[in-house]
Structures are given as C-alpha cells and as structure tokens.
C-alpha positions as CSV (number, residue, x, y, z in Angstrom):
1,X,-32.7,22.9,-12.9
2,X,-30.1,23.5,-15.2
3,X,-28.2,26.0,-12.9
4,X,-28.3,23.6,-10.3
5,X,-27.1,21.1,-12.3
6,X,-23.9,23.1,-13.4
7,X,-23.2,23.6,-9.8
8,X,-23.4,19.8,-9.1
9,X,-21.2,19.0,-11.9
10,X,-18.5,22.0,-11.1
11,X,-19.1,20.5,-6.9
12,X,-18.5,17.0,-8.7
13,X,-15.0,18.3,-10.5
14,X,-14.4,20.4,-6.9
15,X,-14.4,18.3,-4.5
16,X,-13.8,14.6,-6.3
17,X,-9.6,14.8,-5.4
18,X,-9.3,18.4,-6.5
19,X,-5.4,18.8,-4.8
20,X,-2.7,17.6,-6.0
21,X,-1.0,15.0,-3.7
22,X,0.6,12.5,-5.1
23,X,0.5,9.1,-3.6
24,X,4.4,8.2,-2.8
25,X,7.5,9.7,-2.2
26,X,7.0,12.0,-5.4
27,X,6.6,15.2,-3.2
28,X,3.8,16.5,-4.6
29,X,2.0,18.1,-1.3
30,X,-1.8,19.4,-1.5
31,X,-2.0,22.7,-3.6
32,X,-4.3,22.6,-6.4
33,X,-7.6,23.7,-7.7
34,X,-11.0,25.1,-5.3
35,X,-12.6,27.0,-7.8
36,X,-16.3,28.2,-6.9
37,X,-19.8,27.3,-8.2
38,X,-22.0,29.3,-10.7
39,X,-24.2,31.0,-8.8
40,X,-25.9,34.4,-8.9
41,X,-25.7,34.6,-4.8
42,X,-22.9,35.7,-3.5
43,X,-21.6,34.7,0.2
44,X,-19.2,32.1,1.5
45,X,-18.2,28.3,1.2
46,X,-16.4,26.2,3.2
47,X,-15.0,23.3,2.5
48,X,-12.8,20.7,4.5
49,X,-11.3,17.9,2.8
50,X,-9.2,14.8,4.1
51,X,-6.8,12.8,2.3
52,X,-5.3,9.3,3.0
53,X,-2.8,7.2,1.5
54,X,0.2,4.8,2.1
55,X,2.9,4.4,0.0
56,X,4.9,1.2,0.1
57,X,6.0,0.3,-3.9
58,X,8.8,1.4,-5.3
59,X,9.3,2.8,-9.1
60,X,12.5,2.6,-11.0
61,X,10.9,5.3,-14.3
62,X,7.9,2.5,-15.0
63,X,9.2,-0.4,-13.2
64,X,8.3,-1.7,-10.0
65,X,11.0,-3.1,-7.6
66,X,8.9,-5.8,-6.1
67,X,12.0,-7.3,-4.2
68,X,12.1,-4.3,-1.9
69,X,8.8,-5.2,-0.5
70,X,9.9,-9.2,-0.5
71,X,13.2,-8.4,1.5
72,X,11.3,-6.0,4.0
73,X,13.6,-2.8,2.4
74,X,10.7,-0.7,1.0
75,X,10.2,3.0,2.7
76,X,6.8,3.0,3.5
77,X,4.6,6.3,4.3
78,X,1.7,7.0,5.8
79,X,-0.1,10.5,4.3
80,X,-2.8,12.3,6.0
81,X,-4.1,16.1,4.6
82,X,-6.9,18.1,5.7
83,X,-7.3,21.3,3.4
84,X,-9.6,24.0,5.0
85,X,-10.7,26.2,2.6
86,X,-13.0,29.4,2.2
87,X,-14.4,30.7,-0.7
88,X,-16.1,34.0,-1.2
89,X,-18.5,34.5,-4.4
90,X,-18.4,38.5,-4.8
91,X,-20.7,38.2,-8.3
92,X,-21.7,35.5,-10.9
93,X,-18.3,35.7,-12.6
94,X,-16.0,36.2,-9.8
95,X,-14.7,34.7,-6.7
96,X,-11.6,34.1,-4.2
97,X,-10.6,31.3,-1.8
98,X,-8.0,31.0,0.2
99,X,-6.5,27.3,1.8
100,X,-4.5,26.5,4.4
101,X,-3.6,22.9,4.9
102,X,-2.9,20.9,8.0
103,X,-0.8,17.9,7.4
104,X,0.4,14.9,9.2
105,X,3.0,12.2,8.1
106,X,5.0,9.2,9.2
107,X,7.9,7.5,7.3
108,X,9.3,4.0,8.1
109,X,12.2,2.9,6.8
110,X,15.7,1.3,7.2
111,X,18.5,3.5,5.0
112,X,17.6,6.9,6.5
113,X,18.8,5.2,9.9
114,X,21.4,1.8,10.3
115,X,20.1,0.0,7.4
116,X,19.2,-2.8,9.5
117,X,16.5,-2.1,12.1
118,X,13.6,-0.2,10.6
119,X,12.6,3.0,12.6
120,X,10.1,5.9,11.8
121,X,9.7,9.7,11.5
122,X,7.4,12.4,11.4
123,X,6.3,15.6,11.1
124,X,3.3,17.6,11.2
125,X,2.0,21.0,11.2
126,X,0.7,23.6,8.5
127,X,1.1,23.2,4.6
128,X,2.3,26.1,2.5
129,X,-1.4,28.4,2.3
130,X,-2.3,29.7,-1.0
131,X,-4.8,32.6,-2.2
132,X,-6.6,32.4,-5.7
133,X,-8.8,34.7,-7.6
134,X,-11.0,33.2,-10.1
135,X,-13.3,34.0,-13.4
136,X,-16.8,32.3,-15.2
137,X,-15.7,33.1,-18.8
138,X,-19.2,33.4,-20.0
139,X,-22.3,34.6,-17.8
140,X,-23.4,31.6,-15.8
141,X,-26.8,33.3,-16.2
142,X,-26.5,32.6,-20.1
143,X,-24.6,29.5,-20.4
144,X,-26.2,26.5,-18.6
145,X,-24.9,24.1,-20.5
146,X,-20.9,24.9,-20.6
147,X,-18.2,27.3,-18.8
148,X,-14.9,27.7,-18.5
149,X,-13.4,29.3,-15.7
150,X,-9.7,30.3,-15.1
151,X,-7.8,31.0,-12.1
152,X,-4.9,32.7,-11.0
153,X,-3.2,32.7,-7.6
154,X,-0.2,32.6,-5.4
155,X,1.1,29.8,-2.7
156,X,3.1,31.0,0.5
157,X,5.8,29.4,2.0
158,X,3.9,29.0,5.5
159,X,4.6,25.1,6.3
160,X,7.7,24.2,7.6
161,X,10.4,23.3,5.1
162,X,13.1,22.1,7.7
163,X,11.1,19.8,10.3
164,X,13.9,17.4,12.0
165,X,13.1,14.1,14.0
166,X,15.5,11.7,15.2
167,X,17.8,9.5,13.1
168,X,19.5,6.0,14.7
169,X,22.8,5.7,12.9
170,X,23.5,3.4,16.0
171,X,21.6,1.0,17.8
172,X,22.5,3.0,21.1
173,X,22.3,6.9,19.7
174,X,20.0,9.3,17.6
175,X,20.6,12.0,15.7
176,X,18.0,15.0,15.1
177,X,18.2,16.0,11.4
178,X,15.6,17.3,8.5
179,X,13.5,14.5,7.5
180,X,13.0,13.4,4.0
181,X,11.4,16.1,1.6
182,X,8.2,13.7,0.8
183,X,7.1,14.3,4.3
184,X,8.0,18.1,5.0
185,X,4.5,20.1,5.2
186,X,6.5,23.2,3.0
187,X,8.8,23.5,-0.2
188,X,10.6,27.0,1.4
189,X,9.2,28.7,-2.3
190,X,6.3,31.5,-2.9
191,X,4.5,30.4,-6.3
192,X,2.5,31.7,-8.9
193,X,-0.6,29.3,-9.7
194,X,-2.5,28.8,-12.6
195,X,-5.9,26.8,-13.2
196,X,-8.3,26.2,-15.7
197,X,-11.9,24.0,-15.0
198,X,-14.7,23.7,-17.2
199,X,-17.9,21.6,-17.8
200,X,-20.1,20.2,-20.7
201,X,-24.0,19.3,-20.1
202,X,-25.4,17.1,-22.7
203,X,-28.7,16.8,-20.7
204,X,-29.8,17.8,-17.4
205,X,-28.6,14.4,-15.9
206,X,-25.5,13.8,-17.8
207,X,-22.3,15.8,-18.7
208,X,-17.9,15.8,-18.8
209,X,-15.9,17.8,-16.7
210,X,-11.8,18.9,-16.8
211,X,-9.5,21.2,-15.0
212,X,-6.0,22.0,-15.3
213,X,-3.5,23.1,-12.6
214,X,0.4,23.9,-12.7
215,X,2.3,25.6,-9.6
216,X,5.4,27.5,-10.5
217,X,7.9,28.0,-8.1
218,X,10.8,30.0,-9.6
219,X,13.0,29.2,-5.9
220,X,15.6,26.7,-6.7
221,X,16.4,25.4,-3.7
222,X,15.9,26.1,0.0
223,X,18.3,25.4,1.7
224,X,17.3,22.0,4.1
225,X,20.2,19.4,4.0
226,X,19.5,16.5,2.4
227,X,21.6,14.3,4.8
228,X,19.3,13.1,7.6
229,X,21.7,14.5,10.6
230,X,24.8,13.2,8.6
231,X,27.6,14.9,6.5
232,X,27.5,15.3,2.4
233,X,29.0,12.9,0.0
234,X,31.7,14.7,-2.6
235,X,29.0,13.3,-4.8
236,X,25.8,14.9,-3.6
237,X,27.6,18.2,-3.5
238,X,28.9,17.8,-6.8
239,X,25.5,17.4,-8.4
240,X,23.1,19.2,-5.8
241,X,21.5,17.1,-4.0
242,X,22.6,17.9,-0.7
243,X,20.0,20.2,-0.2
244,X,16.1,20.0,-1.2
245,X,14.8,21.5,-4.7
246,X,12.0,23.5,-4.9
247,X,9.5,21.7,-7.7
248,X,6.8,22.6,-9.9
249,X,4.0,20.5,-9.6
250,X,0.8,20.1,-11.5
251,X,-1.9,18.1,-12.0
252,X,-4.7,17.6,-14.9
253,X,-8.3,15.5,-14.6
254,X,-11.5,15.2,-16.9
255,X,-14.3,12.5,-16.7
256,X,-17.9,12.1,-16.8
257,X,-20.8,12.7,-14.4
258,X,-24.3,11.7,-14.1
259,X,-27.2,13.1,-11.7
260,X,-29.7,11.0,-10.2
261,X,-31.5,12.5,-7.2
262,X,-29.0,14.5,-5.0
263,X,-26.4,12.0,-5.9
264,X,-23.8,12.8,-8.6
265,X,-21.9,9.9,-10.1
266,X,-18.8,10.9,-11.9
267,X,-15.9,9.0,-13.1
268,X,-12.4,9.8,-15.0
269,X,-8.5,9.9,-15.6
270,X,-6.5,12.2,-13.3
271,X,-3.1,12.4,-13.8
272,X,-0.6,14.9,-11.5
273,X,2.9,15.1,-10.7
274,X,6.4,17.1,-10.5
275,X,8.4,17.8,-13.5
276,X,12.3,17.1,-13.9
277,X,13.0,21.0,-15.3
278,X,10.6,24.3,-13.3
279,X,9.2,26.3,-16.2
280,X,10.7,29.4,-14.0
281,X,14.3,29.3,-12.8
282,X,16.7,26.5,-12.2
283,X,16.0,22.9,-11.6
284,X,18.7,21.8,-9.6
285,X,18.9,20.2,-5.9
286,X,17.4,17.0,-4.5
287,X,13.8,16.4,-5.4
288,X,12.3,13.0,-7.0
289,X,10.4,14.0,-10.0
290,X,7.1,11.5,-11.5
291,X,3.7,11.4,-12.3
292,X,0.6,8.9,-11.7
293,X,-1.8,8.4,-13.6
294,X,-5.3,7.0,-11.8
295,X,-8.5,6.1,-12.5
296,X,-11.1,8.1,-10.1
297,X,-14.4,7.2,-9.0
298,X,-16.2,9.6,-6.8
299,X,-19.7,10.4,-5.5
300,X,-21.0,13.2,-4.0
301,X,-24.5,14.4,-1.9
302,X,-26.0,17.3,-2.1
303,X,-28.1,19.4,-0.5
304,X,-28.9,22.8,0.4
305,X,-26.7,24.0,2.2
306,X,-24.3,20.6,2.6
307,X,-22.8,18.6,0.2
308,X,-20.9,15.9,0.8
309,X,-17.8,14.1,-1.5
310,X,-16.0,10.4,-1.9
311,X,-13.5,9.7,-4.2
312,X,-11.0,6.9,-4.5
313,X,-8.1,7.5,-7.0
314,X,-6.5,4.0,-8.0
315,X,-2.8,4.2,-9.5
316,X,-3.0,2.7,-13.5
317,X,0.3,3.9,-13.8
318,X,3.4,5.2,-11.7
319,X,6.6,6.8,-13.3
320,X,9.8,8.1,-11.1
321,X,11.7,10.1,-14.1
322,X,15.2,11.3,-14.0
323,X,15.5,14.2,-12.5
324,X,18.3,17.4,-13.3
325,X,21.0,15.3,-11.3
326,X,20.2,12.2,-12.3
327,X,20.7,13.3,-16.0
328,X,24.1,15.4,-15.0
329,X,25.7,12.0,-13.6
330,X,24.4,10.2,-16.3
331,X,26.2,12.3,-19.1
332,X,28.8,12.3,-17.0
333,X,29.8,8.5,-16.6
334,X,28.3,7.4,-19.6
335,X,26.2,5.1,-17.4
336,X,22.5,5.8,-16.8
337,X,21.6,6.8,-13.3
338,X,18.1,6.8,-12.4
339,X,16.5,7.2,-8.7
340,X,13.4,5.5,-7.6
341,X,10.8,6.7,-5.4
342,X,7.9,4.9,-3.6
343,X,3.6,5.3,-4.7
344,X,0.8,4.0,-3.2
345,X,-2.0,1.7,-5.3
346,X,-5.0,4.3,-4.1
347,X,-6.5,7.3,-2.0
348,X,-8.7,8.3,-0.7
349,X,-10.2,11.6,-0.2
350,X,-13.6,12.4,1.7
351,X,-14.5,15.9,2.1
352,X,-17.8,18.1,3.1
353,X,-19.2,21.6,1.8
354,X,-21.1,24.3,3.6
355,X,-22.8,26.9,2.2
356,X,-22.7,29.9,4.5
C-alpha cells in the first residue's frame, strides 16, 4: 500500500501542472518536469496533457493597468498545449522521458497592427522537444515514506522560432512578419535542464510534495525581428530589442496531498517564470521577463493502468520585472523605464496516463 501510495503522490506532483507555461505574455512555453514513478517494473508511460489559458490583464512590475481592459486596448491571448510524453522505467532508480509539444495560439490586439481596429494572429506547430534522464536517490524498495529524485536533461530547438502571419498597418494592406515571441512555439536555443521532485508521507493517506525546475539556455538571441513586418527604431537597436532573447525559465511548486479511494486530493503554491539575467551567457534582446505565483488545486484518478489529472492554477500574484533593456534605458535617462506584459487569472490543465 505504501508503494502505491508513493506513486500516487509522485502521479499527483506529475501530472497536477507539471510544465511551465506561464499564463500571459511572459513567454514562458511548456518545458518542465515529467519525472517517473517508483516502481520496481520497468516498461513505458505515456502521458498526454492539455493546457488552456487566456490572457487579457496587463502588469506594470505588480500593478495592474485596468484602464487597458476599460478602453478596449488590452492584448489578449488565447493558449492551447498539448505535451506528449514517453517515459521509460529501465530499473527502480532510473528512468528517461522524452516530450514533444504541440502548440496552438491566437493573439488579438490593436498596436501590433493600426492601433485602431483590433485584428489577430497565430501560429501553431511543434514546441521545442526535450530529453531527460532521471534518478530515485534512495531505493524506492527501502524508502516508502520519502524520495528525492533529480533530473537532468537537454531541450532542442525543434519549434519554430520565426512563424510570420499578417500585420494591417493599413485598413486596405497586410504585411507578413514574425509574430510576437509570447506566441512562437520555439526560443531558437538548445538548453541544459535541471529538476529536482521529492515527496513526504506522514501516513498512508496523507503527505507534501515539491519539485524544482530551471532551463538554461546559454543562446542570447536568435535572430527573429522584433518589428512585426516593419523597420527598427534607432532605439530598439540601440538597446536590443529588435530581435527576440533567448530566456531562462523555471518554475518551483510544493503542496499537500491526501488519498481517499483512487482519488488523490492535493493542493499548493506554484510559482514559475523567466528571469531578467540567464545564469549562462548574455541577457540581452527583446523578451519580457516575470513570474506568477498561483494557488493550485488538482485531483487525479487512478487506476491500473490509467490515471487521470485536473488542476486549476489561479494567479495570487503577477509581476512583469524590468528586463536587461529596460534597466540599460533606465540608467541611461535617469528615468525608470519598465515594460508591461499581459497574465491570465487561471489555467487549466487536464491530462491522462497510460501505463504500457
């Protein structure tokens, strides 16, 4: 019972939200944690997860602009995920998955275009795929009631980081051009991932979960223009932003759960988002940097072969920081320059397991 409960609580901290995908314009695309679940078997998983938010409220740092929304200005997007994902158990300590996401967005807005009749753009296609190996610290066989397992991996720059749609600058002519880097399905960088996700029983109904993630992407930038079809300011040049960064991202969560039945209960804080400075090479180019913090609910069915996940993020708190160029023009006019960047209030994620 105990074994079985461990794997509930790790399918629990799995499946409950377990990619990062921040719920705005913070471009924070679906790359996070899959980790396995003690077990003495080996053979494969599968799981298939969906992911749906829209993001209509925009964040000056802590702030919310709520005249954009009043004067009908706001950038709103629509964000839909599916992550595929296998994982093979090859012992009781050791496994690998590999996930490639399939993503679909729309953005409606009315500055990318004339500025006075609102239009949309999308994209869609493959995210960026990424392959992980991970490690049970301590024998699963031995410790029932705790493990901590680490995991170490690397993302590929499969999705496309230059999809273009059409632009209208004029009421009676479009122009094709990269759309906005919250809704490309790539960054343009290969990165080095790192994850940690452990669990604590205090019974066989009730325990705490956690996991850490952090993507490192050492690119700076890649290279897509930043001008929607149009030309580059003096300004944009001068400080970067012409063209798209290439962001870490990361994302950290820990609750509770409780068993009854096949049902697992679990609630807790999540918290993800992309950092103004990369730990690994330069910071520099267009990207809007922030973090959310939620509070997520989720519930998941198991059985045998199939389980089953719901979970509901809702925002507590959303933050657009300053990023490298908004600190450069800052220090340079003696004014302080700050961008916003539009989040959503929740998401939802829904996702089922089968064991192969």
């Amino acid at each position: 019972m105990k074994q079985v409960y461990n794997c509930l609580v790790m399918a629990v901290l799995v499946l409950a939200g377990n990619n990062v995908q921040a719920q705005g314009c913070v471009a924070i695309k679906g790359t996070a944690g899959i980790c396995s679940r003690p077990s003495d078997a080996k053979g494969w998983e599968v799981n298939i997860n969906n992911r749906y938010f829209k993001s209509y409220k925009h964040f000056v740092g802590t702030a919310e602009q709520k005249e954009r929304v009043k004067k009908g200005t706001q950038v709103i997007n629509h964000s839909y995920e599916m992550d595929i994902t296998a994982t093979r158990t090859l012992n009781s300590r050791w496994s690998v998955g590999m996930t490639l996401p399939i993503m679909a967005f729309g953005r409606s807005s009315l500055y990318e275009h004339d500025g006075l009749t609102r239009h949309n753009t999308h994209s869609f296609g493959i995210g960026d795929a990424r392959v992980t190996a991970y490690r049970w610290m301590f024998d699963p066989a031995k410790s029932h009631k705790a493990n901590l397992q680490l995991g170490a991996g690397i993302k590929l720059p499969t999705g496309n980081f230059n999809y273009q749609d059409y632009f209208y600058k004029k009421a009676d002519s479009s122009v094709l051009g990269p759309v906005d880097q919250s809704i490309q399905p790539g960054d343009g960088g290969t990165g080095i991932t790192f994850e940690l996700n452990g669990f604590y029983n205090f019974s066989p109904q009730f325990g705490v979960y956690g996991s850490f993630f952090y993507l490192i992407n050492p690119r700076e930038v890649n290279g897509t223009s930043t001008t929607r079809g149009g030309t580059a300011s003096a300004t944009a040049k001068k400080y970067n932003t012409d063209v798209m960064s290439v962001p870490d991202l990361y994302m950290a969560r820990g609750g509770i759960s409780y068993m009854t039945g096949h049902f697992t209960l679990s609630g807790g804080i999540r918290t993800e988002g992309l950092p103004s400075k990369d730990l690994v090479g330069g910071s520099r180019g267009f990207r809007r940097p922030g973090y959310i913090i939620s509070a997520e609910p989720a519930v998941t069915y198991v059985t045998k072969k199939l389980s089953y996940n719901l979970a509901i993020p809702v925002a507590l708190k959303r933050d657009r920081t300053q990023s490298d160029s908004d600190k450069r023009r800052s220090a340079d006019t003696g004014t302080h320059v700050q961008g916003d960047a539009a989040f959503a209030d929740y998401l939802v994620s829904a996702g089922i397991t089968i064991r192969l």
